[in-house]
N, C-alpha and C positions, 0 to 999 in steps of 0.2 A: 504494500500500500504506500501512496503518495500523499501527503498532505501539506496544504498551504496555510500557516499556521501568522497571527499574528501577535507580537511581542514587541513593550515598548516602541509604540507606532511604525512598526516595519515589518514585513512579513518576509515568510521563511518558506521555502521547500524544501519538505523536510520526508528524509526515511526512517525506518527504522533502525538503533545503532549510530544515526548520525550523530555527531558533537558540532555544534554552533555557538559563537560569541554574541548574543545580546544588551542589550542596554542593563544594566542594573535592577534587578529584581528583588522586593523584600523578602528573601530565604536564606536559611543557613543552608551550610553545607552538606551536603549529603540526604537533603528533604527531597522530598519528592512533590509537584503539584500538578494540576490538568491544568488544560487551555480545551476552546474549541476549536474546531478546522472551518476555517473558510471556505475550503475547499477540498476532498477526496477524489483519489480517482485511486485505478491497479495499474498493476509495470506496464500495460500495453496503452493503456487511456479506453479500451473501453468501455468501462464503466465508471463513469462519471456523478458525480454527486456534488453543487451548485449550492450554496449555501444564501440565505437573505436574510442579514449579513451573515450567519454561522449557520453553519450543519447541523441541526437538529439531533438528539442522542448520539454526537461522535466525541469522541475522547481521547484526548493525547496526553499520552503519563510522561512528564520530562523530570530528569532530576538532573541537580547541582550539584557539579563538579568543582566549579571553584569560581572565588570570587577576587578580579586582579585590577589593577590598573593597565589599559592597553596601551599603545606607541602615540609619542606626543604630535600634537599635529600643530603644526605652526601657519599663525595667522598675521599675512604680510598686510598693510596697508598702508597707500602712498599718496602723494596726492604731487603729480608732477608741477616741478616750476614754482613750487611754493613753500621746498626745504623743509618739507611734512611729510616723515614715514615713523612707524611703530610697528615694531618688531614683539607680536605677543604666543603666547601657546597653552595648553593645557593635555592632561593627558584624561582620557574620559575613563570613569569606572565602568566594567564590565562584568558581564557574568556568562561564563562557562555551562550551558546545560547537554547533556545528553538524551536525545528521545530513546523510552525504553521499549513504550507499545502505540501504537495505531487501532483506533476500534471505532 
């Protein structure tokens, strides 16, 4: 099974067994939580299942793996011809889950 799952306003295609880095989520380590799927489908697509806006009784068990700081990303801006640039960055908290089942 295939599911389009969404977390921290971004969505996911997700299998089962996959590991993806998410936005920060309130869980400790090692918990386990649902979501619903936006979307289902099998390995070929053809069976399909359409959600508005969720899949009605579908259920995705993800657990946390870990919880990190990810790679800084740097925020240039300039403003030419006017001796105006700032040089800033941040590095965003993530979280680590793994999907365990699809249903």
């Amino acid at each position: 099974m295939i599911a389009v799952i969404e977390l921290g306003g971004n969505q996911f295609t997700v299998k089962e067994g996959d590991i993806i880095d998410v936005k920060k989520q309130d869980a400790e380590v090692e918990n386990i939580f649902n979501v619903e799927a936006l979307l289902l489908t099998d390995e070929e697509g053809k069976d399909v299942k359409v959600g508005t806006p969720t899949v009605a009784g579908s259920k995705i068990e993800l657990k946390v793996i870990e919880q990190f700081k990810g790679e800084k990303i740097r925020i240039f801006k300039m403003k030419s011809k006017k001796r105006f640039a700032r040089n800033n960055g941040f590095r965003p908290k993530l979280t680590k889950v793994q999907v365990i089942s699809i249903a």
